[in-house]
N, C-alpha and C positions, 0 to 999 in steps of 0.2 A: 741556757748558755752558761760556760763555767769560764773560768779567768785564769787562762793558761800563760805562762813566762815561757816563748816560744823558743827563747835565746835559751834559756837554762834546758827545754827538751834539746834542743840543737847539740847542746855542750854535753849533756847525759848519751845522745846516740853517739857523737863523735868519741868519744872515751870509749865506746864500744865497740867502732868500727871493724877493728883486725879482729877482735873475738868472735865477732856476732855469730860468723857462718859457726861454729863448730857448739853455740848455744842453742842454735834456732829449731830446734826438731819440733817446736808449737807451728812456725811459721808455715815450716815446710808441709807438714800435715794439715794444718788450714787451708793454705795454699792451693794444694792437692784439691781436696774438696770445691773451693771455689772456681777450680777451672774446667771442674766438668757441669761448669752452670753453661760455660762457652758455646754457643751456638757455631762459631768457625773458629778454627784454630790455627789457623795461615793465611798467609796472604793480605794481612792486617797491619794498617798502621797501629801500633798500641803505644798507650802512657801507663809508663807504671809509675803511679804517685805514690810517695813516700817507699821508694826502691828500696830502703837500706844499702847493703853491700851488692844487691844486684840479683840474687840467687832467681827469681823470676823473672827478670827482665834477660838473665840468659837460657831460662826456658822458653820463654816467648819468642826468643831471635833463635832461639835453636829450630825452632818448629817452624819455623820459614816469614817470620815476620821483619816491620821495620818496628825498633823499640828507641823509645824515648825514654831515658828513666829521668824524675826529678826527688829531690833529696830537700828538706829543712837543710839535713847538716852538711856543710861543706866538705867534711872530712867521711861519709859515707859513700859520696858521690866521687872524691878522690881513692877510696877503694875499691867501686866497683867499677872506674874505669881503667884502675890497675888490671884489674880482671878482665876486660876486655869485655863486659856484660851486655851493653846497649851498642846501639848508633850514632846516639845521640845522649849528654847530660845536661841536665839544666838543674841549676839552686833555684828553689821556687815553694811556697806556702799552699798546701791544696784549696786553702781558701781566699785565694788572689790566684790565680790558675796563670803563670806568664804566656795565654798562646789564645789563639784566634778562635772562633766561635769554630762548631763543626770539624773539629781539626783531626781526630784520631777515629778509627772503626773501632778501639775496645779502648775503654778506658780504667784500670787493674788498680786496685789499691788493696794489696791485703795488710790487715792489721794495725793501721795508720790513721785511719780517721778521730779513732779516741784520744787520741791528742788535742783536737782540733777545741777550738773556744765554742763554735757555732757549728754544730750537725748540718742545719738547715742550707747553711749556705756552703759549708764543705759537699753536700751533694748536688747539689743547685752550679755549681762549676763543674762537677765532673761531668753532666747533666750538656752542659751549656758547651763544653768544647768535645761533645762525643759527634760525631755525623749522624744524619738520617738512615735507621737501618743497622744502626751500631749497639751496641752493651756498654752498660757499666757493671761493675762486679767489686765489688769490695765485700771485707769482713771487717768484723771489730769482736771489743767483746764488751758483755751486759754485765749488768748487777750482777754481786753474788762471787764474780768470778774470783780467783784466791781466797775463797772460804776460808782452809784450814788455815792458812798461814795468817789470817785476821783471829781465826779458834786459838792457836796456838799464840798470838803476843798477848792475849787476856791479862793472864797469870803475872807477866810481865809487867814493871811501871816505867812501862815506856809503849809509846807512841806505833803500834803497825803503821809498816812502810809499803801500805796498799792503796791505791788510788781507787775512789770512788768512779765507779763505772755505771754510762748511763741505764736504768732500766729498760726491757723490751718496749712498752710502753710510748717510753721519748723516743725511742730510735724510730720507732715508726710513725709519731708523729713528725720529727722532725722530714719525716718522708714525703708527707702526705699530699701535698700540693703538686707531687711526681711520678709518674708508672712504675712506683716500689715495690715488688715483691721480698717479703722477708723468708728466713727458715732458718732454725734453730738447733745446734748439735752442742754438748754437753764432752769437753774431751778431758779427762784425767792423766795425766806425766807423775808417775814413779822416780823418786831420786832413791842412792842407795843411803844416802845422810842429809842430816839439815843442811848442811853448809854447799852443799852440793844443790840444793834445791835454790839458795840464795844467791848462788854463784849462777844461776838459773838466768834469775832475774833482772840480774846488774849486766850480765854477758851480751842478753839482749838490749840492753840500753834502757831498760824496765825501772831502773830507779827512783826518774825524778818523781816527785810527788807533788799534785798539783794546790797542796794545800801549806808547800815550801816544806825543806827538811828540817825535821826535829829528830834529836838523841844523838848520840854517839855510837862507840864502835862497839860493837856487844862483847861481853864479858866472857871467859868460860862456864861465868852459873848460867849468863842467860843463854846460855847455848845448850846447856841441862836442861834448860828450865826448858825451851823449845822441844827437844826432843821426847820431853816427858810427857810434851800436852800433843803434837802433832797428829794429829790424821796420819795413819800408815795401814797399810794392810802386806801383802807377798809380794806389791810391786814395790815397795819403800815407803817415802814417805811421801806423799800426796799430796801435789796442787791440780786443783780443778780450772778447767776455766771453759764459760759458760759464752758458746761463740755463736755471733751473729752475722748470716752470710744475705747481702742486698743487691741484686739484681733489677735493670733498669735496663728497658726497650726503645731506643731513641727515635721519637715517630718523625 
């Protein structure tokens, strides 16, 4: 269990709300991936927990479902219902789930649970309000993930602004007492500059850090100094992130 300030992720996504869609090309490619774990793709009540702006809760309702999206931040859930994205919004904690047992045939969370204080019992509710015969499907991501960009603040006397991410390891213990299947893909994003890979991570609401922020505004050296040490190859300059996708049979 880690000691997350739920109110300061809330306030980090909501600052990010209008940007997020045009940052997310992680999401959307993870995303992807997760939903061809989908056993039915219609005809579905679905929860999309931790919706963001909505970008699959309007894939979901495009494909002929009824969607629910719920949001931490109030100001995500007011842009994706600018959008017209879902059925239904609800503000709501994935781990206090506001809805009745058995309630949804797919229950969707990509990229939302690492957030969460408690793994165990963030899947133990998506678990608890899916029907008999239904899925859960979520992604997160493990150890490891933003390498470079932890390689590259070394050099630096200041603080990377990376969050420790759980290992493979916890994520499937925290599983274990549930019909978890896990699996494992490894996706690299190319930027053409540092600040472009930065602007990355704050776009999607990535900022807060859950060990509270330290430093200030970075300098033009240490903007040298990043781009000196960075991981880069022909696609730019390189953040890895090391994704873990969790499928769940609701008997």
């Amino acid at each position: 269990m880690q000691a997350v300030n739920k109110q300061a992720i809330a306030q980090a996504f909501g600052r990010a709300a209008q940007s997020y869609n045009q940052h997310a090309s992680l999401q959307r490619l993870c995303g992807e991936a997760l939903a061809s774990y989908a056993h039915r793709q219609q005809g579905l009540k679905v929860l999309d927990a931790g919706c963001g702006p909505g970008w699959f809760s309007q894939h979901w309702r495009a494909a002929g479902n009824h969607v629910t999206a719920l949001d931490l931040s109030a100001e995500m859930l007011v842009q994706a219902q600018a959008l017209q994205t879902a059925d239904c919004y609800q503000p709501g904690d994935i781990e206090a789930l506001p809805f009745s047992d058995a309630t949804f045939d797919l229950c969707w969370s990509n990229l939302a649970v690492q957030w969460c204080s408690d793994l165990t019992l963030a899947l133990t509710e998506l678990y608890r309000v899916t029907s008999p015969g239904g899925q859960v499907l979520f992604s997160t991501l493990s150890a490891d993930s933003l390498h470079e960009l932890a390689a590259a603040w070394q050099p630096l006397d200041l603080p990377p602004p990376v969050n420790r991410f759980l290992p493979f390891d916890a994520i499937a213990n925290a599983g274990q007492h549930l019909p978890l299947k896990l699996m494992q893909q490894t996706l690299t994003v190319g930027f053409p500059d540092v600040l472009s890979a930065l602007r990355s991570l704050k776009g999607i609401g990535a900022t807060h850090l859950h060990q509270g922020r330290r430093g200030g505004l970075l300098s033009r050296r240490h903007l040298q100094q990043l781009e000196q040490h960075w991981p880069r190859d022909r696609r730019g300059y390189l953040l890895s992130y090391h994704l873990v996708y969790g499928v769940m049979h609701r008997e």
